[in-house]
matplotlib code that plots the C-alpha trace (Angstrom):
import matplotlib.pyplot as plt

x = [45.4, 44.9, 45.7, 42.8, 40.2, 41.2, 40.8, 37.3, 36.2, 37.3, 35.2, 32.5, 32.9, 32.4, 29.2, 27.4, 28.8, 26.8, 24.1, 23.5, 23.4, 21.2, 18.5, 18.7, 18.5, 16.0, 13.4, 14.3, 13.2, 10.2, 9.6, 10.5, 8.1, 5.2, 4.8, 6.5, 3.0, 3.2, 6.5, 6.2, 6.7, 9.9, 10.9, 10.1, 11.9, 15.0, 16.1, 16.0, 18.3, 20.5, 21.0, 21.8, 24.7, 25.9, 25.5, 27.2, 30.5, 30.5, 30.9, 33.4, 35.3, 35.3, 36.3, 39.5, 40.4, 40.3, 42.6, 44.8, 45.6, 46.0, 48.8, 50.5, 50.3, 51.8, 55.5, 55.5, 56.8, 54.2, 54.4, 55.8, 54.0, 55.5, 53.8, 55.9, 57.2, 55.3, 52.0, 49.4, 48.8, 45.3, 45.4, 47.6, 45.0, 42.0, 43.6, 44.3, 40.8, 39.5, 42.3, 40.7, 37.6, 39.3, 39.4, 36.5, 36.1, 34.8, 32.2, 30.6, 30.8, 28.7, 26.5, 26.1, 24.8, 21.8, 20.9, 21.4, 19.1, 16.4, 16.6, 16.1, 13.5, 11.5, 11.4, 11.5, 8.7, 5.8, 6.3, 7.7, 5.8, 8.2, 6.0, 2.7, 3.7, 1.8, 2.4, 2.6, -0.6, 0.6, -3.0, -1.7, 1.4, 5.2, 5.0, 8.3, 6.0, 5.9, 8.5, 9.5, 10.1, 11.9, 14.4, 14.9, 16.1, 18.3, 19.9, 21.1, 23.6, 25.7, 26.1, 27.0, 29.6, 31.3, 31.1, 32.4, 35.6, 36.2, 36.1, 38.8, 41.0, 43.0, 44.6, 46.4, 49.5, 50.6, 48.3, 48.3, 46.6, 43.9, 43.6, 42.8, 40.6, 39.0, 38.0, 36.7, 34.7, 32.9, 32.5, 31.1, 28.8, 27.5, 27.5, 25.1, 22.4, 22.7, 22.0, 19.0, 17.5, 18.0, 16.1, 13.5, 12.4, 11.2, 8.6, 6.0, 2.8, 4.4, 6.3, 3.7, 6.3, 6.2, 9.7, 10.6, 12.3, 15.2, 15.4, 14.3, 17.5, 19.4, 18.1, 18.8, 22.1, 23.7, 21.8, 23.1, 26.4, 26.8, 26.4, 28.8, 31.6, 33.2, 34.8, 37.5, 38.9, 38.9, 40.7, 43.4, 44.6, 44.2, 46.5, 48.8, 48.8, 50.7, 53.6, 56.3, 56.3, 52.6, 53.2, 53.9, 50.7, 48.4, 47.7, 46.8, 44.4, 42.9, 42.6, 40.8, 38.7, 37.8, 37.2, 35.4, 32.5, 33.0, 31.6, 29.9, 28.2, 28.1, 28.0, 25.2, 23.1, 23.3, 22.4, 19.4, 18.6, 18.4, 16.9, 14.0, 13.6, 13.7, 11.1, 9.1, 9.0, 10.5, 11.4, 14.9, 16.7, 19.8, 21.7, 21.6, 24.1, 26.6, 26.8, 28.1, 30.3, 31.9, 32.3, 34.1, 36.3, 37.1, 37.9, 40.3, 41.8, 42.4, 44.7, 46.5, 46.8, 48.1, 50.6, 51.9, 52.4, 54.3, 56.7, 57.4, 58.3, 60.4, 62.4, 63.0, 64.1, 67.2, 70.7, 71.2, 74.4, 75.6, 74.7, 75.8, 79.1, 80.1, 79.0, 81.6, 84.1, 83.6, 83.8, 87.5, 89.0, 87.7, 89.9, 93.0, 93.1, 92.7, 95.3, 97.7, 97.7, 98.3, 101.8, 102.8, 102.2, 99.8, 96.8, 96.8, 95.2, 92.3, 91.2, 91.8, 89.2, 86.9, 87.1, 86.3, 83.5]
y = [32.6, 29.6, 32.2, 34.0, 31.4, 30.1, 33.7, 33.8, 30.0, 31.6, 34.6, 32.4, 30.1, 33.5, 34.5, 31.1, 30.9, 33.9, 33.5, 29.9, 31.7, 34.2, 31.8, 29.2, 32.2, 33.7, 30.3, 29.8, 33.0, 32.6, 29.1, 30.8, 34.0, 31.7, 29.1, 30.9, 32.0, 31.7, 34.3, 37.7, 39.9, 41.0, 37.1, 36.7, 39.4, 39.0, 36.2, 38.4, 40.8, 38.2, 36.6, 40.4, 40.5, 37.0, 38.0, 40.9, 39.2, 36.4, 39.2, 41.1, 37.7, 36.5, 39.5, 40.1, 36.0, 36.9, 40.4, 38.1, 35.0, 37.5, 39.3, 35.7, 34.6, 38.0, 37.9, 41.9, 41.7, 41.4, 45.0, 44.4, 44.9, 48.2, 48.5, 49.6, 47.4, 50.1, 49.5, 49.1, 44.8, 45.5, 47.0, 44.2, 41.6, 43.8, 43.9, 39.8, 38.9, 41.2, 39.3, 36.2, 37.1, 36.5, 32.6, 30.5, 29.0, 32.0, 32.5, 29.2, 29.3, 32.9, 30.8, 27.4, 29.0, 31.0, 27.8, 25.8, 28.6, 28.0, 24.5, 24.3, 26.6, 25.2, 21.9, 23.6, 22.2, 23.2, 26.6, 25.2, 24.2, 21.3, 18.8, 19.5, 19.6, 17.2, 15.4, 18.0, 16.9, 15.9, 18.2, 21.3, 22.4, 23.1, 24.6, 24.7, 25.3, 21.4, 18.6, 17.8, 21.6, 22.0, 19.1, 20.6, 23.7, 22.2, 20.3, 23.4, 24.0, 21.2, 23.1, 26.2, 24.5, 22.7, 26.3, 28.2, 25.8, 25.8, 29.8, 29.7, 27.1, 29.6, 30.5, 27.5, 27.9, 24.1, 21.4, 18.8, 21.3, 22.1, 18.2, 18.0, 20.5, 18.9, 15.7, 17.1, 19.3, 16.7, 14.0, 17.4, 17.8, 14.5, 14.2, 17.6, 16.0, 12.5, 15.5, 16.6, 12.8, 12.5, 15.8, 15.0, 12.4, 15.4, 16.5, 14.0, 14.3, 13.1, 10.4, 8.9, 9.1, 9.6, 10.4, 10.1, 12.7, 11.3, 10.4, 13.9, 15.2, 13.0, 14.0, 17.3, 17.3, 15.5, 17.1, 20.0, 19.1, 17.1, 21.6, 22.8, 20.4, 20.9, 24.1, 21.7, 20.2, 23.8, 25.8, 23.0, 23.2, 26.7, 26.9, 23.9, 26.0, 28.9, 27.2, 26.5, 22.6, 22.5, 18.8, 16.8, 17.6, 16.9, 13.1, 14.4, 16.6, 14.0, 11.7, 14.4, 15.0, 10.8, 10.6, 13.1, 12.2, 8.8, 9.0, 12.5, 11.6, 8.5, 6.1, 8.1, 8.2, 4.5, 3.5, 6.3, 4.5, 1.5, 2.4, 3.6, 1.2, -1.8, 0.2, 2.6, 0.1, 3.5, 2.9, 2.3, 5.0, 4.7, 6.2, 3.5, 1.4, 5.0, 5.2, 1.9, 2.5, 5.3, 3.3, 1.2, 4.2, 6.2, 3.4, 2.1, 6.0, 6.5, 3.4, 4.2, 8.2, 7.2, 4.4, 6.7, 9.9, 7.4, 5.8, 9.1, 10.1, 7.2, 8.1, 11.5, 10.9, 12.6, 10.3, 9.5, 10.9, 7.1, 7.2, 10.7, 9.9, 6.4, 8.8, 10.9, 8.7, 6.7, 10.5, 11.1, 7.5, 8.0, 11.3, 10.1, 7.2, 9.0, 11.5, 8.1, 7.3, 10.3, 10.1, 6.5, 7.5, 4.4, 6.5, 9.5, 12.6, 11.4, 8.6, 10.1, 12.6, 9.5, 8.2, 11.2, 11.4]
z = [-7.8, -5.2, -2.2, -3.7, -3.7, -0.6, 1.3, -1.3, 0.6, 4.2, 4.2, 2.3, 5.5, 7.9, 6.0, 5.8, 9.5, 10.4, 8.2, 9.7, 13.2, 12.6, 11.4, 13.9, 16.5, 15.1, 14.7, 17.9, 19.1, 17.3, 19.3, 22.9, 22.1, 20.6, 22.7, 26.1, 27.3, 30.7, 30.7, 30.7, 28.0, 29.1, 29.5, 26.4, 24.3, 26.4, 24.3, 20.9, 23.0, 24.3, 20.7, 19.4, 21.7, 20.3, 16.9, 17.1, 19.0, 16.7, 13.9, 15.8, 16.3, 12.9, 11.3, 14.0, 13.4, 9.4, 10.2, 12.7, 10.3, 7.3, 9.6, 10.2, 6.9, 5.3, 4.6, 5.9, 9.3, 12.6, 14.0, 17.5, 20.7, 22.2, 25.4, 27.8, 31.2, 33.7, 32.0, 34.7, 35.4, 35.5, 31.7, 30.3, 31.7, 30.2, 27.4, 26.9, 28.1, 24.4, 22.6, 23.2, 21.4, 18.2, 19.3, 18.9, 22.1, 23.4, 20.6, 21.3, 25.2, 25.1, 22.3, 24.4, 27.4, 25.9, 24.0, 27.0, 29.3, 26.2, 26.6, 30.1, 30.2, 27.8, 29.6, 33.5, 35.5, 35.8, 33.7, 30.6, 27.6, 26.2, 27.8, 26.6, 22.7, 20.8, 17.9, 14.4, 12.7, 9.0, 7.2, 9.1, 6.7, 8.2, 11.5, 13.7, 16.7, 17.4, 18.9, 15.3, 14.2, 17.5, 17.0, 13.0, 15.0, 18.1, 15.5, 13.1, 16.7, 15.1, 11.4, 13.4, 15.3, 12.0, 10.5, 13.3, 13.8, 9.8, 9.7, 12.3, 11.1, 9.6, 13.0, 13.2, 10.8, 11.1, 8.9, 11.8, 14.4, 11.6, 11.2, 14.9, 14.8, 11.7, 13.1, 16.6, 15.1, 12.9, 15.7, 18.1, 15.3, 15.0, 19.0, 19.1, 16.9, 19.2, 21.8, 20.1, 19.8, 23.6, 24.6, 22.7, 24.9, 27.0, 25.1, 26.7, 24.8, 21.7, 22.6, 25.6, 28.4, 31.7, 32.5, 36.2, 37.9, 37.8, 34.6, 33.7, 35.7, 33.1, 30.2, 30.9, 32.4, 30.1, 26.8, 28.0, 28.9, 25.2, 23.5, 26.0, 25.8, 22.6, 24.7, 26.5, 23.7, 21.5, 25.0, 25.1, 21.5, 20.9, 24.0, 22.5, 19.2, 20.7, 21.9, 19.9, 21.8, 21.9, 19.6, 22.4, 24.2, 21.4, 22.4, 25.5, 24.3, 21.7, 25.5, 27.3, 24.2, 24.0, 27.5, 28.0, 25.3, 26.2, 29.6, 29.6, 26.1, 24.5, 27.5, 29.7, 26.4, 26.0, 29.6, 28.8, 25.9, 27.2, 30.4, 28.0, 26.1, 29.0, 31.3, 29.3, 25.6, 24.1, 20.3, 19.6, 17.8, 15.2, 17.2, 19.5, 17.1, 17.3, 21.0, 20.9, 17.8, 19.2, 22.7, 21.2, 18.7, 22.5, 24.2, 21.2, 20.8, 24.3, 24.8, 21.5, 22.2, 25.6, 24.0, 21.9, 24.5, 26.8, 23.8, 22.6, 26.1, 26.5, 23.0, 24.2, 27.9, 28.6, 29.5, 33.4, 34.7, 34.4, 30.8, 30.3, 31.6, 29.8, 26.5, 27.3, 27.9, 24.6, 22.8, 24.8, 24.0, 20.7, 20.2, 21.8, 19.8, 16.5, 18.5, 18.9, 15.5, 14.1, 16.0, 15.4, 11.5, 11.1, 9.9, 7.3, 7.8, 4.8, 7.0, 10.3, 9.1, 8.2, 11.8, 13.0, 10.9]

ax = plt.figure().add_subplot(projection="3d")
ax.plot(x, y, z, "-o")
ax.set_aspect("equal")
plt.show()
């Protein structure tokens, strides 16, 4: 009964996964072709095909990860792979690039950059139209064509990613990998709407800015960089997951993954903040107090992930030839002198057996 409701709250996870996608594709498609006016029609519409293809290998990469962790998980055995040795190179690597669409690294990487191109061209200079939103008018009803229906929208990337990492934690077959995977996915999550608050600065009009260029570089560059790295941390442990000594890398991984948002993330979005606030009276913004929160959490993980690595490196070093040697001796003197007293009849066999033990 459990294994049934837990495969019931996996494909659950898939739908809603998919379900979520499709919306938040499809409002901002509805944004791009709207407000886009100075694209052509066929810049427009290209985003609806571009967000088919997505959809469609999302699908095709949730429903091969469900097939794949119900093959592990079965006590039948895994049908072996019985490609023969003179199979052409080419073919074998064709045939591991498709594998990998099961994983979902490569879901979000094919997601990321199409919201990452919508992004930028929404806010390119002087086509896009990010800059001249104003302010949604409270008498004028819900409208997502404005900077406050836009952030609502950016900010669903983050539910997609949580959803998309829970609908493949199933790959994983040990608990701590999955625990991992757990916690970077909720701190990705929170880091994408902190992403979404720091974009939003670009949309002028409303919040009476006048970004330099510079500043506008920044914004951009690292909004976009905060939805695209979640990919190095997911690539690293679904490579760690395949091997059978993939434990003793995890630290690592959880330092690339610390570092990484520590001075690609949360650090450049507190010197932005306060840049903004110092020379343009910008209002402060809560996450203000969780850049320097999660400073302080990276800085504090990264020392301990990296004490840890380098103890349990220490504890496993193999013996010196020195040490190696003086073990062996203590082993030999050991057995001759349990050898000697055997002979000289001042030990019985019961507690020779006990030394030896």
């Amino acid at each position: 009964m459990a294994e049934k409701q837990f495969k019931v709250i996996e494909i659950g996870a898939k739908v809603l996964c998919i379900l979520v996608l499709i919306l938040q594709m499809a409002l901002m498609d509805y944004i791009m072709i709207s407000l886009d006016t100075k694209a052509t029609p066929a810049g427009r519409y290209i985003w609806i095909a571009l967000d088919i293809v997505i959809v469609s290998m999302w699908i095709v990469s949730l429903i091969w990860s469900y097939r794949y962790s119900a093959i592990m998980t079965s006590p039948r055995k895994i049908p072996k792979d019985n490609r023969s040795d003179d199979e052409g190179r080419v073919k074998r690597i064709i045939k591991a690039a498709i594998a990998e669409i099961r994983f979902g690294y490569v879901c979000w990487l094919l997601y990321a950059l199409v919201l990452v191109a919508k992004i930028l061209r929404m806010f390119s200079s002087p086509s896009g139209f990010g800059q001249d939103l104003k302010a949604h008018d409270s008498g004028s009803g819900i409208s997502f064509l404005t900077p406050g229906g836009i952030r609502v929208v950016l900010s669903i990337a983050g539910i997609v990613f949580g959803l998309l990492v829970y609908s493949h934690r199933n790959e994983m077959q040990i608990p701590y990998y999955k625990r991992v995977v757990g916690g970077i996915a909720f701190m990705a999550s929170l880091d994408v709407f902190d992403c979404v608050m720091i974009i939003s600065y670009l949309f002028v009009e409303e919040r009476h800015i006048l970004n330099s260029v510079p500043m506008e570089k920044a914004l951009k560059t690292f909004g976009c960089l905060c939805i695209l790295l979640p990919l190095a941390p997911l690539i690293a442990l679904r490579y760690i997951s395949s091997r059978q000594d993939g434990k003793s890398l995890v630290p690592l991984v959880l330092v690339l993954n610390s570092a990484s948002y520590l001075f690609l993330v949360n650090l450049p979005f507190l010197v932005i903040r306060l840049v903004l606030f110092a020379h343009h009276a910008a209002a402060p913004s809560t996450f203000f107090t969780k850049n320097m929160m999660v400073i302080v959490r990276d800085s504090a993980d990264i020392y301990m992930h990296i004490a840890g690595w380098l103890e349990e490196r220490k504890n496993n070093k193999p013996l010196g030839p020195e040490q190696t040697e003086s073990a062996l001796d203590g082993e030999e003197n050991g057995e001759e002198e349990v050898g000697e007293n055997f002979e000289m009849g001042k030990m019985n066999p019961q507690s020779a057996q006990e030394t030896v033990a």
